[in-house]
N, C-alpha and C positions, 0 to 999 in steps of 0.2 A: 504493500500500500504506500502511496504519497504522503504528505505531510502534507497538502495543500489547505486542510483546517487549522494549522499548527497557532497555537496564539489564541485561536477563538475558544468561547465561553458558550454551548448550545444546552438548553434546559430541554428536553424528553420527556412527554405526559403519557402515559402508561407503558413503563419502559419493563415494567415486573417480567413478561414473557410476551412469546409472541413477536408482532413486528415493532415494538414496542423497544423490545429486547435489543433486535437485531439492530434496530435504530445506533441504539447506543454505541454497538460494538464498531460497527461502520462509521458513524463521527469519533471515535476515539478511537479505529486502524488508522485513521487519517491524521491523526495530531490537535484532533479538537479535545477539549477540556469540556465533560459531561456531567449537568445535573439530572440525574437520572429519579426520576417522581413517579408514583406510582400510590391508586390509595389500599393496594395493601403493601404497607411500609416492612413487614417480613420478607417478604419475599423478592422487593425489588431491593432490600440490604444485599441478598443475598449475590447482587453484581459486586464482583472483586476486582473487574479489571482497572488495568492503568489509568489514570488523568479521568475517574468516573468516580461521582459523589453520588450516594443514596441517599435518598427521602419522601417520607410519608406526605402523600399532597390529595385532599378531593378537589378534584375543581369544579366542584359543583360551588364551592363557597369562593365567593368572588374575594373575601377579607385572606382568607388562607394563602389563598394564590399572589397577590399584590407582599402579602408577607415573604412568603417562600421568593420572589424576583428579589424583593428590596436585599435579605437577605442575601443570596447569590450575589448579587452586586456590590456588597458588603465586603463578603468573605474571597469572593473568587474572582470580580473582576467584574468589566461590563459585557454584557449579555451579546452575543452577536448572532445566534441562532436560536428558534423555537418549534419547537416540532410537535403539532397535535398528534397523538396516536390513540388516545384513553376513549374506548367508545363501549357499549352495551347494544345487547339485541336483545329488545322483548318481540319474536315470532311468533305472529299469531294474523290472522285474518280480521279487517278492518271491522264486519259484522260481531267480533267475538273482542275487540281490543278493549283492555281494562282503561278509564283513564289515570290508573296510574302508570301503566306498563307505559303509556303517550307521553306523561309527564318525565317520566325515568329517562325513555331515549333520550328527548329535549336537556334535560337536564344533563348529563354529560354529553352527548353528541355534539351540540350546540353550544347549551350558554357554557358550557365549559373550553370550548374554543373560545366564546366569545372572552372569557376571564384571561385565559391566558396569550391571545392573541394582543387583545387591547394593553392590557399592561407590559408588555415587548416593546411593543408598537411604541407604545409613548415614551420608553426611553431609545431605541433603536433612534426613531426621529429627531430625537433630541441632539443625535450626534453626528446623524446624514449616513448612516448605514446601519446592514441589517438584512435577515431572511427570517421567514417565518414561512413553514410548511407545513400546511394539513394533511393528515393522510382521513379520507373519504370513506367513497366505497362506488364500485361500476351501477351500483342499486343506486345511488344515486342522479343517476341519468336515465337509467331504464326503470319499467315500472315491474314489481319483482312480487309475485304472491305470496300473501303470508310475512310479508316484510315493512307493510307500510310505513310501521311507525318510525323503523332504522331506516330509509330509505329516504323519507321527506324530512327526516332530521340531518343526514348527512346531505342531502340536496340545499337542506338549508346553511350548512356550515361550509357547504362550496362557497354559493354565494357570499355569504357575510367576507368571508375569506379576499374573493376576488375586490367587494368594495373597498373591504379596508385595502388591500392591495391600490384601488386608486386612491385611494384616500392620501396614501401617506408616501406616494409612487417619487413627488419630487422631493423629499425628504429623503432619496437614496434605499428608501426600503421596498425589499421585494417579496412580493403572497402567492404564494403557490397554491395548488392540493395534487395530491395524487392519489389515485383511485382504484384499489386493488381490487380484484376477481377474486375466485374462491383461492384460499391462501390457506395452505397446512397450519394452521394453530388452534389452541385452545377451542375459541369459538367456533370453528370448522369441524372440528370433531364433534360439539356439544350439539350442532345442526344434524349431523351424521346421526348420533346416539339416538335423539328424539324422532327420527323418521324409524328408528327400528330396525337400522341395515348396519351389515359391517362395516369397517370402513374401506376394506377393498371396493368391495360393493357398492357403497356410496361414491365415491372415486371418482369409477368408470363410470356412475350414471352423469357425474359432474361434466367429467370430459366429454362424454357423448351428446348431453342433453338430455331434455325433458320436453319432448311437445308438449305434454299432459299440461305441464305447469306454464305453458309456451318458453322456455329455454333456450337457447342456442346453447350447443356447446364449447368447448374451447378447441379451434383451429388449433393451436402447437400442442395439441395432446398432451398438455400436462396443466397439473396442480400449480401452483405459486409458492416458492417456499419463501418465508418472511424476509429471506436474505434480497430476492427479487426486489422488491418493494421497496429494503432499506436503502439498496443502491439509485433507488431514483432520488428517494428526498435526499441522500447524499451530494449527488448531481444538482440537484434545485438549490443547496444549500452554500453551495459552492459558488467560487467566482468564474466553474467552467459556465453558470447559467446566468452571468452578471449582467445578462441584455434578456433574461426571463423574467417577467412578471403577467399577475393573472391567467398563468397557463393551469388548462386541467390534464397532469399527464393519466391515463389509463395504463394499468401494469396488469392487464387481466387475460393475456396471452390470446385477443382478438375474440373474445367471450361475447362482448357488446356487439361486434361490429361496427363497434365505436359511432354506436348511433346517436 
């Protein structure tokens, strides 16, 4: 790997496992300095690597989150990267959606980009540079059964993303999202388990498709492993993408047909 982060200071919201994870080890192969957050604070301690700081953070509370930056800025330095990753799925059919399972997505999917996007933003700007990356979901441009409430909550945290993206564009800062297809993690399985199928089995129904559910499958015949996904917000985050902004990358190996 490069150094090409070396110097910078990147904060990671659901860094515990997952692409979360991967995030972290990808800006810190590279020479970036990691606050790695996560709101179960056991599990994301349990990152040992180099130039990577653990810590418990919900960002569901906007006061937590404004803490945990000031902090970092405090102790480590100023902030030059932000990476949304912390997201929930409540699956379920819009006829059958609880409004709290609605409120839950919203509440991390969203306003928790929105905490820790806006509190970056306002110091990033302050000094005429800066990246801040969402990572999404391809459900969020496609309309996905049984998904609605993750889908129109990441639909929404594109957006918010892209605005503040103009928002604070001639300030030198740049908003991205990227938008992973089915991806090997935690949550990927937990979809697998509740359909009732292996995960071999679930897999190849991924890859192949689903008309039943209207589907497409994935043209490169394969999964996503979270490592996929971290090297794009790697790239977004970097000054190889210093003339990127409000871009929506898709990493869902042509699942959408990038509609």
């Amino acid at each position: 790997m490069t150094a090409e982060l070396a110097g910078r200071l990147a904060l990671v919201t659901g860094a515990a496992r997952g692409i979360g994870a991967a995030v972290v080890t990808a800006l810190a192969a590279r020479g970036a300095r990691v606050l790695a957050t996560d709101l179960d604070g056991d599990a994301v301690g349990e990152l040992t690597a180099e130039r990577v700081t653990a810590r418990a953070l919900d960002v569901t509370d906007g006061a937590a989150v404004e803490e945990a930056i000031d902090e970092a800025e405090r102790t480590l330095g100023p902030l030059d990267i932000a990476v949304n990753v912390a997201g929930v799925l409540r699956g379920t059919r819009v006829v059958d959606l609880g409004d709290a399972d609605w409120a839950a997505s919203f509440a991390v999917n969203t306003t928790g980009v929105l905490h820790v996007s806006r509190g970056a933003a306002r110091r990033m700007a302050e000094r005429g540079t800066g990246s801040i990356v969402t990572v999404a979901s391809n459900a969020a441009g496609v309309p996905r059964a049984g998904m609605a409430a993750y889908a129109a909550s990441k639909a929404a945290a594109v957006m918010l993303t892209k605005c503040l993206g103009l928002e604070v564009a001639a300030s030198g800062v740049r908003c991205n999202t990227v938008c992973p297809g089915s991806t090997l993690t935690d949550m990927q399985r937990a979809m697998w388990a509740a359909s009732g199928l292996d995960d071999a089995t679930a897999a190849r129904r991924v890859v192949e498709g689903d008309p039943a559910a209207h589907r497409t499958g994935i043209p490169l015949g394969r999964i996503a492993d979270p490592a996929d996904v971290a090297e794009a917000v790697a790239f977004l985050a970097s000054d190889r993408a210093r003339h990127i902004t409000l871009h929506d990358l898709y990493v869902d190996g042509g699942a959408t047909l990038r509609a």
